[in-house]
N, CA, C and O atoms as a GROMACS GRO file, in nm:
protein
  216
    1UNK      N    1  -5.462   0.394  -0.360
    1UNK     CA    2  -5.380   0.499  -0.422
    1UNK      C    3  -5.469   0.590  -0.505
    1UNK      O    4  -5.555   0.538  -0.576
    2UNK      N    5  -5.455   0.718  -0.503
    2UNK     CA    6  -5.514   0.800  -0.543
    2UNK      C    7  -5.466   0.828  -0.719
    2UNK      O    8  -5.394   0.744  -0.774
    3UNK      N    9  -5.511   0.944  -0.792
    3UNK     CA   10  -5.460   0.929  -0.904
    3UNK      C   11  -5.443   1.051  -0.890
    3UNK      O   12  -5.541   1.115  -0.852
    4UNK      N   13  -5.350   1.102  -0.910
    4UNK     CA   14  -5.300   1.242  -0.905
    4UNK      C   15  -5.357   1.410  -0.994
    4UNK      O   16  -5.336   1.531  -0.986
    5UNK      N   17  -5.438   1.315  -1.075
    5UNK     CA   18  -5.494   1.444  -1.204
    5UNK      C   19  -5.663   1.386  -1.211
    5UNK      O   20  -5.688   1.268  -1.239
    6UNK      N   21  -5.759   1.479  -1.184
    6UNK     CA   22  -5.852   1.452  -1.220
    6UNK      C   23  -5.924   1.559  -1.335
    6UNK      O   24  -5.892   1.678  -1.329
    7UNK      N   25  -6.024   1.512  -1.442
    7UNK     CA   26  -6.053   1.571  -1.501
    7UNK      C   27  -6.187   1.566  -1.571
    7UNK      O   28  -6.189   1.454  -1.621
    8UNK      N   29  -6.297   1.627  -1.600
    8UNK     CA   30  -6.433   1.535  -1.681
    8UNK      C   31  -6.417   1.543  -1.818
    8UNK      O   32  -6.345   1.634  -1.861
    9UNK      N   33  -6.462   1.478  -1.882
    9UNK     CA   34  -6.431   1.472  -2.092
    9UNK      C   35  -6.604   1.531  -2.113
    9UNK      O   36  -6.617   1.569  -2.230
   10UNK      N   37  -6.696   1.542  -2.056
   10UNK     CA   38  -6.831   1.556  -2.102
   10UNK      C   39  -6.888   1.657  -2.018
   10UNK      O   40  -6.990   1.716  -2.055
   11UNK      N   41  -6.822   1.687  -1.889
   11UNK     CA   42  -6.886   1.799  -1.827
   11UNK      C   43  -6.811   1.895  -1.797
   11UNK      O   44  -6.692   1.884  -1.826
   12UNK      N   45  -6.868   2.041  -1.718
   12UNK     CA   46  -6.760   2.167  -1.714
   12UNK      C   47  -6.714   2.130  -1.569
   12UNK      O   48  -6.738   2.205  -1.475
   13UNK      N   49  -6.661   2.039  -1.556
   13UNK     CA   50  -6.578   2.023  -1.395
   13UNK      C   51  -6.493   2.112  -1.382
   13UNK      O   52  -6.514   2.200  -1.466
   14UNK      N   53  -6.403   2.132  -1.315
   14UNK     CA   54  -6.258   2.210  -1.310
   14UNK      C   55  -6.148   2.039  -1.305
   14UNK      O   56  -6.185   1.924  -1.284
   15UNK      N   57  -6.040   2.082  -1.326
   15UNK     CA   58  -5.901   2.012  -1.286
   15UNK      C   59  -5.893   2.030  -1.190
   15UNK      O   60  -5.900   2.141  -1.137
   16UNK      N   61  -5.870   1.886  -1.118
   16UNK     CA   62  -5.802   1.893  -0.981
   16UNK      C   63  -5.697   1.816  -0.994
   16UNK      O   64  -5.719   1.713  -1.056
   17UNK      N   65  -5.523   1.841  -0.931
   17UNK     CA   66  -5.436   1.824  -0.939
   17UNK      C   67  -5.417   1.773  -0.803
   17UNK      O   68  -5.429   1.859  -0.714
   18UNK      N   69  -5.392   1.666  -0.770
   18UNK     CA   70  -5.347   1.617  -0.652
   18UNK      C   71  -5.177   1.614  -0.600
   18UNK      O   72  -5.110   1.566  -0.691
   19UNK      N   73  -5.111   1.642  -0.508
   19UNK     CA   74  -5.033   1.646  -0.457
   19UNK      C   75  -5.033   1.590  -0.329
   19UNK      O   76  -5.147   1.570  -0.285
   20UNK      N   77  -4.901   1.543  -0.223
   20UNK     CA   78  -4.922   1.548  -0.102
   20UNK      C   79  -4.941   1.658  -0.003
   20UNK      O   80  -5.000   1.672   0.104
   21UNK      N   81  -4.867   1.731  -0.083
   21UNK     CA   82  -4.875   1.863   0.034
   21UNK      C   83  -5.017   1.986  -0.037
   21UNK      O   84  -5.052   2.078   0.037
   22UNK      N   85  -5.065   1.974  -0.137
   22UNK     CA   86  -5.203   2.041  -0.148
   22UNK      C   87  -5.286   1.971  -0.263
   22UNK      O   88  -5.272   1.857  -0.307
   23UNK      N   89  -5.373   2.066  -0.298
   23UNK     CA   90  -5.490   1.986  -0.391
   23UNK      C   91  -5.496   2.158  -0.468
   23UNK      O   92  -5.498   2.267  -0.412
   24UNK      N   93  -5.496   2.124  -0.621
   24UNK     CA   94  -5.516   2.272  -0.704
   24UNK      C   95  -5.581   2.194  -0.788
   24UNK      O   96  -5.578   2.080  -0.834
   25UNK      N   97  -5.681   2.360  -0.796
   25UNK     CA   98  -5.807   2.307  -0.907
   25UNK      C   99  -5.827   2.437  -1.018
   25UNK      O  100  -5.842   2.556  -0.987
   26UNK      N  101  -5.824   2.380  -1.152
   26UNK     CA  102  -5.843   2.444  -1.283
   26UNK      C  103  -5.937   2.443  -1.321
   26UNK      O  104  -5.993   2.334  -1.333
   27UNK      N  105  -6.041   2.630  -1.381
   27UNK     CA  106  -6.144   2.574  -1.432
   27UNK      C  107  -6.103   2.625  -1.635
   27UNK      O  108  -6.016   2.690  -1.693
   28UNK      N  109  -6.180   2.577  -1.659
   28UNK     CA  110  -6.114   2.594  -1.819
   28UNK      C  111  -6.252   2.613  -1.880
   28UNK      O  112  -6.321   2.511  -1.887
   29UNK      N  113  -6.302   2.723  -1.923
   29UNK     CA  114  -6.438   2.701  -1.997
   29UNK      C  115  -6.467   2.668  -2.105
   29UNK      O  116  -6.394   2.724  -2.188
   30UNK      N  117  -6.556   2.588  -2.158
   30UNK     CA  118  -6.536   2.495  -2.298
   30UNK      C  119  -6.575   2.646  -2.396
   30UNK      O  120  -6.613   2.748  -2.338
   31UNK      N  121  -6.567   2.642  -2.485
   31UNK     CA  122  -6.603   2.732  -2.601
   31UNK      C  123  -6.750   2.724  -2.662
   31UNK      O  124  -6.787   2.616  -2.707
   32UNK      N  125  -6.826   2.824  -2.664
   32UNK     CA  126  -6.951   2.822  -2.696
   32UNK      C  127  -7.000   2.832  -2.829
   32UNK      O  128  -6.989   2.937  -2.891
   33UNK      N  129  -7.056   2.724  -2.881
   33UNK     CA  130  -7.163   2.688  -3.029
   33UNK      C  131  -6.980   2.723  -3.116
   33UNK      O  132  -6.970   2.806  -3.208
   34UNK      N  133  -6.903   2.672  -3.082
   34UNK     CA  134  -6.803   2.677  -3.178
   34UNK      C  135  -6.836   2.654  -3.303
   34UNK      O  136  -6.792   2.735  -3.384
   35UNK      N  137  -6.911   2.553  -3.350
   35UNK     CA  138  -6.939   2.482  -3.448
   35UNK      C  139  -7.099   2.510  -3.529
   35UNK      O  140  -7.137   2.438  -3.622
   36UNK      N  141  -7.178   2.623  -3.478
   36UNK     CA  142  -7.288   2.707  -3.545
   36UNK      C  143  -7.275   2.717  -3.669
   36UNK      O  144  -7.357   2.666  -3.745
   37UNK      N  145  -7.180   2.777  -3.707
   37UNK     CA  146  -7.164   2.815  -3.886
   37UNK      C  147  -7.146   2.722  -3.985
   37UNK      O  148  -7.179   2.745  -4.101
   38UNK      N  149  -7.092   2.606  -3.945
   38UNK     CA  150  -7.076   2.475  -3.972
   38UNK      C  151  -7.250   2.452  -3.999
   38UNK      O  152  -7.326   2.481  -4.091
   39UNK      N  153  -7.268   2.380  -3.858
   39UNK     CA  154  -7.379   2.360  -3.900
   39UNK      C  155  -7.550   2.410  -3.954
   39UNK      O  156  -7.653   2.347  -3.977
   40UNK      N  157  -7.505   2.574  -3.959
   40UNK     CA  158  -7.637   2.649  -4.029
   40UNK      C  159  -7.559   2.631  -4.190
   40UNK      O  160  -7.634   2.670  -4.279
   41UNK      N  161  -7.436   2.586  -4.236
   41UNK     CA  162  -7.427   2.580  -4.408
   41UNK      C  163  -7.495   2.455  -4.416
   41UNK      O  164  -7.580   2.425  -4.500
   42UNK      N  165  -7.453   2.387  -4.326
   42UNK     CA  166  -7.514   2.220  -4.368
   42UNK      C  167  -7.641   2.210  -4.361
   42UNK      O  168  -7.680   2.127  -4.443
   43UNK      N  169  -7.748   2.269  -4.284
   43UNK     CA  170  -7.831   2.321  -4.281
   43UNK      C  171  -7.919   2.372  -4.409
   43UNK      O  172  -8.008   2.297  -4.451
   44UNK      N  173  -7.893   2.518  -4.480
   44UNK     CA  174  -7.884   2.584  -4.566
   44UNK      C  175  -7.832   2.531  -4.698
   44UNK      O  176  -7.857   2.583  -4.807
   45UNK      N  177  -7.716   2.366  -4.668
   45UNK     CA  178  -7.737   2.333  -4.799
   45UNK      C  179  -7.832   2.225  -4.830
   45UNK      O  180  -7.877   2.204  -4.942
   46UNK      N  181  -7.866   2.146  -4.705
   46UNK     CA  182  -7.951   2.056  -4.700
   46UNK      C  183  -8.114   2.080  -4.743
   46UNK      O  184  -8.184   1.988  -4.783
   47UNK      N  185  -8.154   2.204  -4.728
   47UNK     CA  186  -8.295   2.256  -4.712
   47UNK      C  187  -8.277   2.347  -4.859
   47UNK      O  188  -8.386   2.392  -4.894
   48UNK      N  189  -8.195   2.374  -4.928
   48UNK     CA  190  -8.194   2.403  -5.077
   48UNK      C  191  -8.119   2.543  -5.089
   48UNK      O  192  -8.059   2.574  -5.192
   49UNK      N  193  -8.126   2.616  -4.990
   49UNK     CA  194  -8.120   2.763  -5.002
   49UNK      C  195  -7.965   2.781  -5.069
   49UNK      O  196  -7.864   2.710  -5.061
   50UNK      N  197  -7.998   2.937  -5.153
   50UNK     CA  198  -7.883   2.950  -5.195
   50UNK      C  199  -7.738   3.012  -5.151
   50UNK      O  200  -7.754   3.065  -5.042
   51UNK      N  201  -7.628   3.022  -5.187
   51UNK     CA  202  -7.492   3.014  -5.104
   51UNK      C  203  -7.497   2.923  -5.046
   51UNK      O  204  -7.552   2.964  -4.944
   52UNK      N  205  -7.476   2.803  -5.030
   52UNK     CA  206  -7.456   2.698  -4.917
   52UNK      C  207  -7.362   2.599  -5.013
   52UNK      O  208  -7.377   2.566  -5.131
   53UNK      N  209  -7.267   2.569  -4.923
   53UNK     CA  210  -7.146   2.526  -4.991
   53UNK      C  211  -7.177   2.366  -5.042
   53UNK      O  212  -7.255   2.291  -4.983
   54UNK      N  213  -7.121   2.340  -5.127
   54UNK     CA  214  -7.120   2.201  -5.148
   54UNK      C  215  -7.102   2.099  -5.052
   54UNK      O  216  -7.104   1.981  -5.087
   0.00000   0.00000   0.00000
């Protein structure tokens, strides 16, 4: 038996949706360096510089 939804958690696969009568595939693109600003404060507070948040 097949599993009807496939999907990857770690890579840019697409969705594939299984059916009997076809097969549909989703691609969804992950979001890029979402998390940059984050880590140049942590960064910037770690290394001393000033403005860098607590």
């Amino acid at each position: 038996m097949c599993l009807p939804l496939e999907f990857s958690v770690f890579h840019d696969n697409p969705i594939i949706l299984k059916s009997e009568s076809k097969n549909e595939t989703c691609s969804i693109e992950n979001p890029k360096h979402i998390q940059i600003h984050h880590l140049q404060k942590m960064r910037d507070y770690l290394t001393g510089k000033k403005d860098a948040y607590p």
